[in-house]
N, C-alpha and C positions, 0 to 999 in steps of 0.2 A: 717297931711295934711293941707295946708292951705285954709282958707276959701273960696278963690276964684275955687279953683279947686273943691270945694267939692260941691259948688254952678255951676257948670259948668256941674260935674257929675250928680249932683239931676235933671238938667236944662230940661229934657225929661219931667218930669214929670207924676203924675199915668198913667198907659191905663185906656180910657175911660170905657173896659169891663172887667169883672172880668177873664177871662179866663187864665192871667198871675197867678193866685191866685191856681190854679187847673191842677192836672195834665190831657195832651189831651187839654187843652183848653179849655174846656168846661164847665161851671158848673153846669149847669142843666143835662148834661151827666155823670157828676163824680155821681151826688147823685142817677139819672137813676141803673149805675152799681153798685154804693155799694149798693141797696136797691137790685137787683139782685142775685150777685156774694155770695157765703156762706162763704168767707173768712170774709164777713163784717158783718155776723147776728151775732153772739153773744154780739159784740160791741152795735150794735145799737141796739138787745132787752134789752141791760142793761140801755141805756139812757133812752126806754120806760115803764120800770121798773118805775125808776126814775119819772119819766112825772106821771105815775098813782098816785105813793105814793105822788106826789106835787100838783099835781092838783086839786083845789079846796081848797086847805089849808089857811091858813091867813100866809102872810110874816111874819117874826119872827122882832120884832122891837128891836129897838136898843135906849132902852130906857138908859134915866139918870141913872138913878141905877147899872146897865151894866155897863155902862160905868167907873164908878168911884171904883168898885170893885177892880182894880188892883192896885190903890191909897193906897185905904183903906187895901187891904188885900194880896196884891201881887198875886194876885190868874188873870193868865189870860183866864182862859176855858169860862167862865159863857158869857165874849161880844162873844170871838171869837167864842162860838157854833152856835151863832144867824148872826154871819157877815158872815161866811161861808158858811153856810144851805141858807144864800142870794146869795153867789154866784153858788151856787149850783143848785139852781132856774135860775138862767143867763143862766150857763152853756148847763143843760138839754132842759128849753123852745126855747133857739136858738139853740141847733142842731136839736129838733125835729120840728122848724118852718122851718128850712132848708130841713129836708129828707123827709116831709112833711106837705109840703104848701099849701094843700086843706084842712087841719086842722084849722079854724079858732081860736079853742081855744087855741091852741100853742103859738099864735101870740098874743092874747090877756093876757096868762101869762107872755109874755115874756117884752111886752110894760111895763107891769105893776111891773114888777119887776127890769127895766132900768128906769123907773122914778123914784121907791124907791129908787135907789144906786143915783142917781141924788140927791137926799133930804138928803142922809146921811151927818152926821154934818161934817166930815171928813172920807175918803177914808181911814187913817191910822187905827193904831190898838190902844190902850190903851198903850200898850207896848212900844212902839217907839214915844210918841208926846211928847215935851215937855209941863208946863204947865199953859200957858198963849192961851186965845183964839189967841191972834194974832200969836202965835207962831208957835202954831197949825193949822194954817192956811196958813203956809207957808212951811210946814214939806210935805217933800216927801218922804216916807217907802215904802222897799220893795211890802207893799198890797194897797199903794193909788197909784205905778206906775203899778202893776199887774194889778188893775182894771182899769184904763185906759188903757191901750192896749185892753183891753177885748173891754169895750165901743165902743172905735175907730173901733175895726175889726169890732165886732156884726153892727154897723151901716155900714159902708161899704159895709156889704156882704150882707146884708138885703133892705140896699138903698131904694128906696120909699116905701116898704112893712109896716116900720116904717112910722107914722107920720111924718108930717115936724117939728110939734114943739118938738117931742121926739129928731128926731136928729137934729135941733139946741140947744137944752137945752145941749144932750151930747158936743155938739160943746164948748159951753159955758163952763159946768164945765171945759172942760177938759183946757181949758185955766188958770182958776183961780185957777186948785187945780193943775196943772202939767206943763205947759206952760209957765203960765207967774212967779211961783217963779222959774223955771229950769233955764231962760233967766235974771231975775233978780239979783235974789240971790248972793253973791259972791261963795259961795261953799255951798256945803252940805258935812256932814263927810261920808258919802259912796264915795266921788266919788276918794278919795287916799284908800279906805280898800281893803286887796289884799285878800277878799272873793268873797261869792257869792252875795253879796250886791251889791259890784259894777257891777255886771252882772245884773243882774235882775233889777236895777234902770235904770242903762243906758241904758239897751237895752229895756226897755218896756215904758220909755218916748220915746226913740227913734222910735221906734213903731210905738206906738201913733203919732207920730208928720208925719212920713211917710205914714200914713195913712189918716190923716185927715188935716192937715198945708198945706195952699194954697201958702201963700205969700213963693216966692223963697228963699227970703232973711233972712227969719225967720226960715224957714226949715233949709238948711245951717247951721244957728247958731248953731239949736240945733242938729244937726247931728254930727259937726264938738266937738262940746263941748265933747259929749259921747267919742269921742274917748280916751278922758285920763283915763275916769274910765273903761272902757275897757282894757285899755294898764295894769293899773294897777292890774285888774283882773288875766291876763296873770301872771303877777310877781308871783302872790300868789302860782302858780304851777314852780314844777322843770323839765326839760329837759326831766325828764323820762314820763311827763304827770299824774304823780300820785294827788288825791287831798286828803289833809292831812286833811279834812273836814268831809270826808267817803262819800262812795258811793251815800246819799241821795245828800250831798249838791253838787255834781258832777253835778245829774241829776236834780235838780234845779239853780245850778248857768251857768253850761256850757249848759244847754236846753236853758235857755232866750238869754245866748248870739247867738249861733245858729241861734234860730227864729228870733234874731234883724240882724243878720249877710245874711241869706236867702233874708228878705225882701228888706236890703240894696245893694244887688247883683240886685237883679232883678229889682228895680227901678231905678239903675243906667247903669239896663247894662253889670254889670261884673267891671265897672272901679274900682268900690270898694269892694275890696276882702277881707273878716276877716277869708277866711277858709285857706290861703296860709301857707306855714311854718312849720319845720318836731316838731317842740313843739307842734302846734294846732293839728297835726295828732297824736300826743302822747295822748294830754289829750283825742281827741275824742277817744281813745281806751283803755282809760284807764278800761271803765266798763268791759270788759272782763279782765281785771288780778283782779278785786274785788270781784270776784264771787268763793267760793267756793264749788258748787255744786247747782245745781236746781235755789232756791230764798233764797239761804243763802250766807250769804258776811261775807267778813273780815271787821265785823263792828266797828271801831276805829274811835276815836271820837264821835261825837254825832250820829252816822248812826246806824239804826236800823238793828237787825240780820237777818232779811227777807227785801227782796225788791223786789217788780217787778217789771221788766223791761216795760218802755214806748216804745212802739212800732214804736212812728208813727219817735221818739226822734235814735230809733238805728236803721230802715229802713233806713230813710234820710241818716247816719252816713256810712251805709254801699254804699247805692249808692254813695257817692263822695270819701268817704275814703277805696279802695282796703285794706284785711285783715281782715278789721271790722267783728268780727264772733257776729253772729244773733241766740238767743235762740228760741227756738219756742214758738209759738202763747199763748201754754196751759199755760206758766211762766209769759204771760204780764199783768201788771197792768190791775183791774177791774176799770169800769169808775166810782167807788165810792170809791175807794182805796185811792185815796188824800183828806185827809179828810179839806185842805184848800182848795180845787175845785179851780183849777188853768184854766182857761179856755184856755190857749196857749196849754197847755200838751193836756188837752181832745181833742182841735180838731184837732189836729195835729195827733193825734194816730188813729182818721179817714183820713185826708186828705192826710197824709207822709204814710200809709199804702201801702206797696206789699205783697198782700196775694199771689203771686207765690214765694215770698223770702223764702218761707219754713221756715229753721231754723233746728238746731240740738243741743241737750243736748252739756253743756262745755264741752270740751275735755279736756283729762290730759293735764296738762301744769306746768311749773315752772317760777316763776317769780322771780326777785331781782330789787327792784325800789331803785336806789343807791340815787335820792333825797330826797326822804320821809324816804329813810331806810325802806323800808316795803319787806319782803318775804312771799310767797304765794303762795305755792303748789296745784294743784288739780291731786289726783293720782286715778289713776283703775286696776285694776284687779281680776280676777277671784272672787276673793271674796268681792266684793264691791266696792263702790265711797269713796273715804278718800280726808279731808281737812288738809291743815296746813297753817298757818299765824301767824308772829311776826313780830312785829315793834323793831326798836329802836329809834330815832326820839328823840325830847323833848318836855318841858313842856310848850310850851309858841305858839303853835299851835291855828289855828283858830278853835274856838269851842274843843279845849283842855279839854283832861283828863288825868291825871297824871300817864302816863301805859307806860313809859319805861322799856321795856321788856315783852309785853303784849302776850300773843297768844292764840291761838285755836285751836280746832284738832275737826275733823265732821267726821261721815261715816255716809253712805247712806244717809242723810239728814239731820241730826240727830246731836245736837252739845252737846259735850261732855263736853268740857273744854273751857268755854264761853266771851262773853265779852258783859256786861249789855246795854251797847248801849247808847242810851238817853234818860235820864230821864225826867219828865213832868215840861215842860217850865212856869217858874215862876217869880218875880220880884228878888228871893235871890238866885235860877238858875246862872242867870248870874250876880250877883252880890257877896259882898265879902266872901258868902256862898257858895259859888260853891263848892268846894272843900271837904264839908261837906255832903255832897251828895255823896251817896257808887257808883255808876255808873259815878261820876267824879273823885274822889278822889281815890287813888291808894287803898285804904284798898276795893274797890271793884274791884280789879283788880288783876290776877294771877303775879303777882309778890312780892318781898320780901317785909319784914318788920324788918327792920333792930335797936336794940336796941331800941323797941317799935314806931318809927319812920317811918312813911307814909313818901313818895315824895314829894317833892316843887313842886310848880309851878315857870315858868318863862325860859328865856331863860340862864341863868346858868345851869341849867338840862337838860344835852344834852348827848346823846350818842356819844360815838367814836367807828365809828366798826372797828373791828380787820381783821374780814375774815366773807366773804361772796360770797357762790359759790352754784350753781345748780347741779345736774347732773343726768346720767341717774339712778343711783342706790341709793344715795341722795343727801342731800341738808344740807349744813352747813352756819350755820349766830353765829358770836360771837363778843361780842362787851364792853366796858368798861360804864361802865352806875354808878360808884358809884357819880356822881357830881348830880343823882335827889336827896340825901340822904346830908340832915343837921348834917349828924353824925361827930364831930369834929374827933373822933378817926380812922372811916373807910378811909381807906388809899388806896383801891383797891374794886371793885366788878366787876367782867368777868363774863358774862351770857354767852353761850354757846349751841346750838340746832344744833343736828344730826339726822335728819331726813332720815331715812331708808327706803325704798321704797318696802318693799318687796310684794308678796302675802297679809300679814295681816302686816301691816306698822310700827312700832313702831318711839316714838321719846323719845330721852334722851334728859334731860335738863339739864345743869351743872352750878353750881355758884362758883364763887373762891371769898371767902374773906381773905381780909388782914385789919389789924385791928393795931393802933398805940399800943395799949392798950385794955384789955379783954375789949368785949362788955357784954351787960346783957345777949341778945339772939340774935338768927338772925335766923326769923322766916320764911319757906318757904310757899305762901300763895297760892293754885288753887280756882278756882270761875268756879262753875257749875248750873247750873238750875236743874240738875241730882239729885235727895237723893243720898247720899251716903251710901257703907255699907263697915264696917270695917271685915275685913279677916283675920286669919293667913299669907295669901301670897298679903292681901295689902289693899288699897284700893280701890272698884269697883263702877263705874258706869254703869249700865244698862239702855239701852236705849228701848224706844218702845217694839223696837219688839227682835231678839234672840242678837243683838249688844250688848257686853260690853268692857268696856275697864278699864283695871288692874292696878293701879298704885303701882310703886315698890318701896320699899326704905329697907335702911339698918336702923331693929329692932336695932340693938345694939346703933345705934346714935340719932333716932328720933323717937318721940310719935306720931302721929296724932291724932289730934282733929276738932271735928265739931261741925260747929255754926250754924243754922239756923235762914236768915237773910229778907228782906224783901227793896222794893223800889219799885216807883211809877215811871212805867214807861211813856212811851211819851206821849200819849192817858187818863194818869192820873190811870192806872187800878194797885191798889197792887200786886204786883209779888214777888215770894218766889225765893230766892237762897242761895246757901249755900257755905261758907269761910268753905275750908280745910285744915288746916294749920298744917304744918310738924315742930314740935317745938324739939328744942334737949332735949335730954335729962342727957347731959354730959355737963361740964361746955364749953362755945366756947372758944376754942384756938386762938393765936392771926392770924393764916393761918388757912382757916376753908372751906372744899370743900364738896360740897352737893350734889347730883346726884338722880334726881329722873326719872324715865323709866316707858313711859305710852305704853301700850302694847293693840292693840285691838285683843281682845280674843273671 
C-alpha cells in the first residue's frame, strides 16, 4: 500500500475514549461484568493469585552477571527467569489495577515495575543482541518489540492513573529502543524471515506506534514499513494454512499478527484489512487440525506435546472466521502457563473472551495438509479417543527437526508413540549443535536408521508423497523420503501408513528399501516416553490407566532392543525416553520390506 493512502487511512486518528478498545463500548462496564459474570472468575482469581505471591517482593534485577552468562556459557535460563518474573509483575499489577482500581497498592506495583523495564539496559534478551553497546542499542527482538506494545497499551488504558512522568519516560524509551531504529535502520534480519519473527516484530512496533505515535506522518511510516514483514510472514505458510513451526509458534506468531491486525482495522476503520483472503482463514484454523485430543498436539517441530489453548486468541478467531471450532474453557491456558508472560495473550484472554461461546471437546476429524505434508487423525469410538499424526515434509523447516516420517498415535490422552518436542533453548540449540540434540536430531525420532546413519538437514531432504488419502474407515499417507539419508548405496525408501479406524484402531507402518549394494543394517527406530516391556507376542506399551498398545513384528526377521535415554526438555527439567529399535537379525538384502502393526489392545 502506498504511503499516501495508508496516511490517509490512519488520518481519523485514536478515539478520544477507550470504548473502541472493549467490547459494548464501555470500559469501566467490561471490568463491572467480568468481575460479575462466573465465566470470568477463574481467569481473574488466578491473576490475584499472582498479585498475592508478587506483592511485596523485590523486582528480580537484571544484573551484569546475568547478563553475560550466555556469552560465557550458552546457558540462556539464569537472565530470562529474572526478565520474565519482570514481565510478569507488568502483566498481573496492570490487570489487577484495571479490575480493581480502589486498590491503591496495585497501582503502586505496577508504576514501579514500568519504570524498572524503563531502566533495563535493553529490552532484548541475551540471546538475540549482537555485541557491541551501540549495536545493541539498535537491535529490535522479538522481547524488546513484545515489551513495548505491552508499555504502549499498559499506558494508554491506564492514562492519567499513571504519573505524567511515568508515561512520558514510556513515551521516550519507546522511541529510542523501537521507533527511532525501526524508522532509521535500513533493515533488521526479521523483517524477510518467513517465521514467527516477522509477526511478532512487526506487529508489536506496529502496535506500539498505533497506540502511542502522534505525528501522522511518522505513524504512516512505520505502519506502512510492517507490511513487508507481514507479507512475508504470510509466505512462511502454504495454502493449506498449516505452520511447519508447530502449534506453539502458530499461537505466538499468528496471535501478534491478529492483535496488530485488530488494532489496525479499528483505527482505520476497516480500510485496512490483514484478515481478508481464504489463506488467512486457513491459517486462523489451522489450531484445530493440530490437536489430537484434549491439550495434546501433533507436536512437530519445536511445539511442545501439550498446549492450551488461549482463549481470548480463538474466541476472537471464531467470531470473524465461521467454522472455527472452540474447545472449552476447562482446556485454556492458565494465566501463568506462558512462562515468557506475554502481556498481549494475557489480556486478550480477558478482553476477546465469550464466556456464552461454550466450546465442545475435538470432534473426530481427519485431516491431509498437502503443504506441510502433515496427516492428522482424531478418531472415536466406543472404546475411546485415538490420535494419529505423520509428517513428510523436510529437513530445512523453520525451527527444524530432522523427522521425515515422523508420527504419533494417543488414546484417551495418553501418548504412546511420541514426539520429544522441544528441547531447552540454548546458545549450541540453535547453533551448529542442533542436530546433536536427541529432540532435533532424527535419532530422537520414530524413524529409520539407515546403515548407522541419522538424517541431514537441509533442504535436499525432502519428501515426495506418493498417496495420501482420508476416509471414513481409514486413512493412507506414503511417500519416498530416502533423499533425508547420506547413504551412497540406498537407492529407494517408501514409508507407508494405513491407518484403520476400527472400534480399537490399529495402524501398520511399511518401509520398502532398495539398496545399490548390501547395507550394514536398516534399523527401525519408535520413540516413547512409555517403558517398554518385551512379550512373546511383541512389544507393549502401557499407558496410565487399563490402555496398552501391542507392537507386532515378524520374530524370524527382527530383534528388538531397548535403550533408555534421557533429554532436557523446554523448561530445562531432565526427561526419560526410550529408543526402540527393531534391528534385523538376518543379513539385509539389497530389496528389504519391514512392517511393523501397533495395535491398541
Amino acid at each position: 500500500m502506498e504511503l499516501v493512502k495508508v496516511k490517509e487511512a490512519l488520518a481519523q486518528g485514536a478515539p478520544a475514549d477507550l470504548g473502541w478498545y472493549y467490547p459494548g463500548g464501555d470500559a469501566a462496564g467490561f471490568w463491572r461484568r467480568a468481575l460479575r459474570e462466573p465465566g470470568y472468575a477463574d481467569m481473574l482469581e488466578e491473576v490475584r493469585e499472582e498479585g498475592r505471591r508478587l506483592r511485596g517482593t523485590p523486582i528480580p534485577e537484571l544484573k551484569y552477571s546475568l547478563f553475560t552468562i550466555y556469552v560465557e556459557r550458552g546457558s540462556r535460563r539464569e537472565y530470562e527467569q529474572a526478565y520474565f518474573e519482570r514481565r510478569r509483575r507488568l502483566n498481573t499489577f496492570a490487570l489487577l489495577s484495571m479490575t480493581e482500581p480502589d486498590e491503591p497498592g496495585y497501582l503502586e506495583e505496577l508504576i514501579d515495575i514500568v519504570w524498572a523495564i524503563c531502566g533495563e539496559y535493553t529490552w532484548c534478551v541475551p540471546a538475540h543482541v549482537p555485541g557491541t553497546d551501540a549495536q545493541i542499542r539498535e537491535t529490535i527482538d522479538l522481547f524488546s518489540a513484545e515489551t513495548g506494545f505491552a508499555l504502549a497499551e499498559i499506558s494508554l488504558l491506564l492514562g492519567d492513573r499513571l504519573p505524567r512522568l511515568v508515561r512520558e519516560r514510556v513515551e521516550r524509551e519507546l522511541e529510542i529502543r523501537l521507533f527511532g531504529p525501526f524508522t532509521t535502520r535500513e533493515s533488521f534480519h526479521w523483517e524477510s524471515m518467513r517465521n514467527n519473527w516477522s509477526a511478532v516484530c512487526a506487529g508489536s512496533v506496529g502496535s506500539a506506534a498505533l497506540l502511542s505515535v502522534r505525528d501522522p506522518d511518522r505513524l504512516a511510516q512505520i505502519a506502512r514499513r510492517t507490511f513487508r514483514s507481514l507479507d512475508c510472514f504470510l509466505e512462511g505458510y502454504g495454502e493449506d494454512g498449516a505452520c511447519p513451526e508447530g502449534l506453539n509458534y502458530w499461537t505466538y506468531g499468528f496471535g501478534y499478527y491478529v492483535y496488530y491486525a485488530d488494532l489496525l482495522g479499528k483505527r482505520t476503520g476497516g480500510e485496512i484489512d490483514l484478515f481478508g483472503g481464504e489463506k488467512v482463514r486457513h491459517i486462523a484454523q489451522f489450531q484445530q487440525k493440530a490437536y489430537l485430543g484434549g491439550d495434546r498436539v501433533a507436536n512437530f517441530s519445536d511445539s511442545s506435546p501439550r498446549a492450551r489453548f488461549q482463549p481470548g486468541l480463538t474466541h476472537y478467531l471464531a467470531g470473524r472466521y465461521p467454522g472455527t471450532e472452540v474447545p472449552p474453557l476447562r482446556q485454556r491456558a492458565a494465566f501463568t502457563d506462558d512462562h515468557c508472560s506475554r502481556w498481549a495473550h494475557a489480556f486478550r484472554n480477558l478482553l476477546w473472551l465469550n464466556p456464552g461461546l461454550g466450546g465442545a471437546d475435538w470432534p473426530a476429524a481427519d485431516y491431509y495438509l498437502p503443504d506441510a505434508q502433515w496427516m492428522v487423525s482424531r478418531h472415536l469410538s466406543p472404546a475411546g479417543a485415538f490420535g494419529f499424526a505423520a509428517k513428510a515434509g523436510h529437513n530445512a523447516e523453520s525451527h527444524n527437526h530432522n523427522d521425515i516420517g515422523q508420527f504419533l498415535l494417543l488414546a484417551d490422552g495418553e501418548t504412546f508413540v511420541a514426539d520429544l518436542g522441544s528441547g531447552e533453548y540454548t546458545k549450541t540449540y540453535f547453533g551448529e549443535g542442533r542436530y546433536e540434540y536427541d529432540c532435533n536430531g532424527s535419532q530422537g525420532h520414530t524413524v529409520p536408521v539407515v546403515d548407522g546413519t541419522f538424517q541431514a538437514e537441509g533442504e535436499e531432504s525432502a519428501a515426495r508423497v506418493l498417496e495420501a488419502s482420508v476416509g471414513e474407515e481409514e486413512d493412507r499417507f506414503r511417500f519416498q523420503m530416502a533423499s533425508a539419508y547420506r547413504v551412497p548405496q540406498l537407492e529407494s525408501l517408501v514409508r507407508g501408513f494405513v491407518w484403520r479406524k476400527g472400534e480399537r484402531p490399529s495402524l501398520e507402518v511399511t518401509d520398502e528399501f532398495r539398496f545399490a549394494k548390501a547395507p550394514g543394517e536398516a534399523v527401525e527406530r519408535i520413540v516413547s516416553l512409555l517403558a517398554p516391556e518385551l512379550t512373546e507376542d511383541g512389544v507393549l506399551l502401557r499407558g496410565t490407566g487399563d490402555r496398552v498398545l501391542n507392537i507386532r513384528f515378524d520374530g524370524s526377521l527382527l530383534e528388538p532392543r531397548i535403550e533408555r535415554r534421557t533429554y532436557r526438555a523446554h523448561l530445562g527439567r531432565e526427561t526419560a525416553w526410550y529408543a526402540i529399535d527393531f534391528v534385523p537379525k538376518v543379513p539385509v538384502p539389497l530389496q528389504w520390506t519391514v512392517s511393523l502393526l501397533f495395535e491398541f489392545v
